[in-house]
VOPAGU-2260 file (C-alpha; in pm, 1 decimal, decimal comma):
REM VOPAGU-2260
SITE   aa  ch    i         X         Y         Z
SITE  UNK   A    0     503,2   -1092,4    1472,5
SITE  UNK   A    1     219,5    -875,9    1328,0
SITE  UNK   A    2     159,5    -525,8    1530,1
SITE  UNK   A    3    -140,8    -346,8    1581,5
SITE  UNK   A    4    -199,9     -10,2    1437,8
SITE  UNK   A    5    -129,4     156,2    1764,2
SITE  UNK   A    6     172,3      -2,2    1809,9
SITE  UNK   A    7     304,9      42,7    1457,7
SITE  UNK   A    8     187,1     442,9    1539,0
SITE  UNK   A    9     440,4     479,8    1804,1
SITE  UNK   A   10     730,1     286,1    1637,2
SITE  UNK   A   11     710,0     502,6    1346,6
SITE  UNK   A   12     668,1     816,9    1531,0
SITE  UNK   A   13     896,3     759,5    1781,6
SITE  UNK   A   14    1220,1     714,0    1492,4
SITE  UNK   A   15    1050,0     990,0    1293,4
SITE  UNK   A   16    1019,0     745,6     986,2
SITE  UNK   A   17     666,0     870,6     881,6
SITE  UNK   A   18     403,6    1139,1     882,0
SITE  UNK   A   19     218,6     987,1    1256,3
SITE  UNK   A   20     -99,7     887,5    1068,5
SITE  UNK   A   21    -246,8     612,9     870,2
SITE  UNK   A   22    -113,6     485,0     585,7
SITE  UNK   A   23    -461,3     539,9     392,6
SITE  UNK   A   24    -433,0     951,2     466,7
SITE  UNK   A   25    -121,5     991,8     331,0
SITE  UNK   A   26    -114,1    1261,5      51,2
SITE  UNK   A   27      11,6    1201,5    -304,3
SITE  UNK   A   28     367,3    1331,1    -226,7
SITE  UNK   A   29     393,3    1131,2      60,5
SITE  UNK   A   30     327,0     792,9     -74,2
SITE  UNK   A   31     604,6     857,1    -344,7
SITE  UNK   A   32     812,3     886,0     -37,6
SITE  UNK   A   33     700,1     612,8     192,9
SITE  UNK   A   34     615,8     405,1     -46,5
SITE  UNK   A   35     902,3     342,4    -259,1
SITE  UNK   A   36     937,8      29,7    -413,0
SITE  UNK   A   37    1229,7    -168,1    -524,2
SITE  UNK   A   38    1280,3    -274,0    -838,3
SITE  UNK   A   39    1118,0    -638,1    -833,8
SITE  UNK   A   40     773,4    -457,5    -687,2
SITE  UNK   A   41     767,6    -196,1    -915,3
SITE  UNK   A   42     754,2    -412,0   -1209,6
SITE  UNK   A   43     475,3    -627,0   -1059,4
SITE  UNK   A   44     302,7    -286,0   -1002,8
SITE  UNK   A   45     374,9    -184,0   -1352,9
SITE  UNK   A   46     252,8    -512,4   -1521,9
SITE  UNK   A   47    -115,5    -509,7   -1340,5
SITE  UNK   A   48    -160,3    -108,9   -1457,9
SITE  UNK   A   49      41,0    -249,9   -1827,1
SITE  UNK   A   50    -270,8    -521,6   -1842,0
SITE  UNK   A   51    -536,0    -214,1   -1785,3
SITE  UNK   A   52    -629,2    -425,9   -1452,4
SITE  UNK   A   53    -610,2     -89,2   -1246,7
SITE  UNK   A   54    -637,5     297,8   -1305,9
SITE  UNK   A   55    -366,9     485,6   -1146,5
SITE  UNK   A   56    -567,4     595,3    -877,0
SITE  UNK   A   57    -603,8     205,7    -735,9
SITE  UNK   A   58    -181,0     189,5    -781,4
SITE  UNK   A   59    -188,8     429,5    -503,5
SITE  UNK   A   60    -451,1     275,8    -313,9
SITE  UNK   A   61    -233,8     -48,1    -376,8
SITE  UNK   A   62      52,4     124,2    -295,1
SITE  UNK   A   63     -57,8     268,6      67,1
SITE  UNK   A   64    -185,9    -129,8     131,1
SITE  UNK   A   65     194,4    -255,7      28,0
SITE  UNK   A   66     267,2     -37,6     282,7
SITE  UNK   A   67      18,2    -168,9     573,5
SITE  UNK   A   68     113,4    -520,3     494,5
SITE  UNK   A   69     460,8    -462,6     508,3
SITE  UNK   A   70     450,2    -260,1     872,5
SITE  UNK   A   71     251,2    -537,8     967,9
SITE  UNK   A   72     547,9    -777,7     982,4
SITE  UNK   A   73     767,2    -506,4    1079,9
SITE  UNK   A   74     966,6    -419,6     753,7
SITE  UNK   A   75    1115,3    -116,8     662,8
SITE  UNK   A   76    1058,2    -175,0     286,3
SITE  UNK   A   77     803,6    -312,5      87,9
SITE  UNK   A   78     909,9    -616,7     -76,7
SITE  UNK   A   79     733,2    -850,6    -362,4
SITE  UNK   A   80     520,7   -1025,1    -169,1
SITE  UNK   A   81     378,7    -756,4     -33,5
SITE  UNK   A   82     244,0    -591,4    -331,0
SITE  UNK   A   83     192,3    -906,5    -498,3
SITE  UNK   A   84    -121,1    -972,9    -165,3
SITE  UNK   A   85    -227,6    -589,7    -221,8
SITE  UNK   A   86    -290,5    -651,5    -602,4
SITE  UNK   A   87    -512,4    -952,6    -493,1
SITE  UNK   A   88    -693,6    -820,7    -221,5
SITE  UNK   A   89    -762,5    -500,5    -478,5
SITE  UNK   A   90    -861,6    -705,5    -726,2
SITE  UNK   A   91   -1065,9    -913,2    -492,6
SITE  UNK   A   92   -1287,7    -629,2    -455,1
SITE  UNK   A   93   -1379,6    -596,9    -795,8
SITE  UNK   A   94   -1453,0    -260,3    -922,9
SITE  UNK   A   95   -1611,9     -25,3    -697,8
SITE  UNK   A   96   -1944,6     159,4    -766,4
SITE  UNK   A   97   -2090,8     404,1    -561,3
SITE  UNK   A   98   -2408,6     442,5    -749,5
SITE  UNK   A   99   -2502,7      87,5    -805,6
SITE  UNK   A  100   -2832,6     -38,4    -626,7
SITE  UNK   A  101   -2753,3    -357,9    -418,0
């Protein structure tokens, strides 16, 4: 069952689990901490930055989506599959450019 954002708000500050905002404001210190990956993810992580495909600053964007997918389906931990979707959807998106004319 997928949950809303609101709903995933008050499940995770109701047990305390997390910081009571949005995955995408968390600070650098806090997505080491909610976003810990096991060992599988990590290397799936560490083989798209390995291949140049992303700067470090889209792993943490990456990261914080891994994160959003997996409170979507109501898991405590962020599993393969998870990051596996966020590296596609990032890389979906191409490279961003603020200062290119459309």
């Amino acid at each position: 069952k997928l949950l809303h954002y609101k709903e995933n708000q008050k499940l995770f500050t109701s047990t305390g689990t997390r910081q009571g905002k949005r995955n995408a404001e968390l600070s650098p210190q806090e997505v080491l901490a909610v976003c810990a990956l096991p060992a599988d993810a990590q290397a799936l992580l560490d083989g798209a930055l390995r291949n140049g495909d992303f700067s470090q600053r889209a792993a943490s964007g990456i990261l914080k989506l891994s994160r959003t997918l997996a409170d979507m389906v109501q898991s405590a931990a962020i599993r393969p599959e998870h990051v596996t979707e966020a590296i596609s959807l990032r890389a979906d998106c191409g490279p961003l450019s603020l200062f290119s004319s459309v």
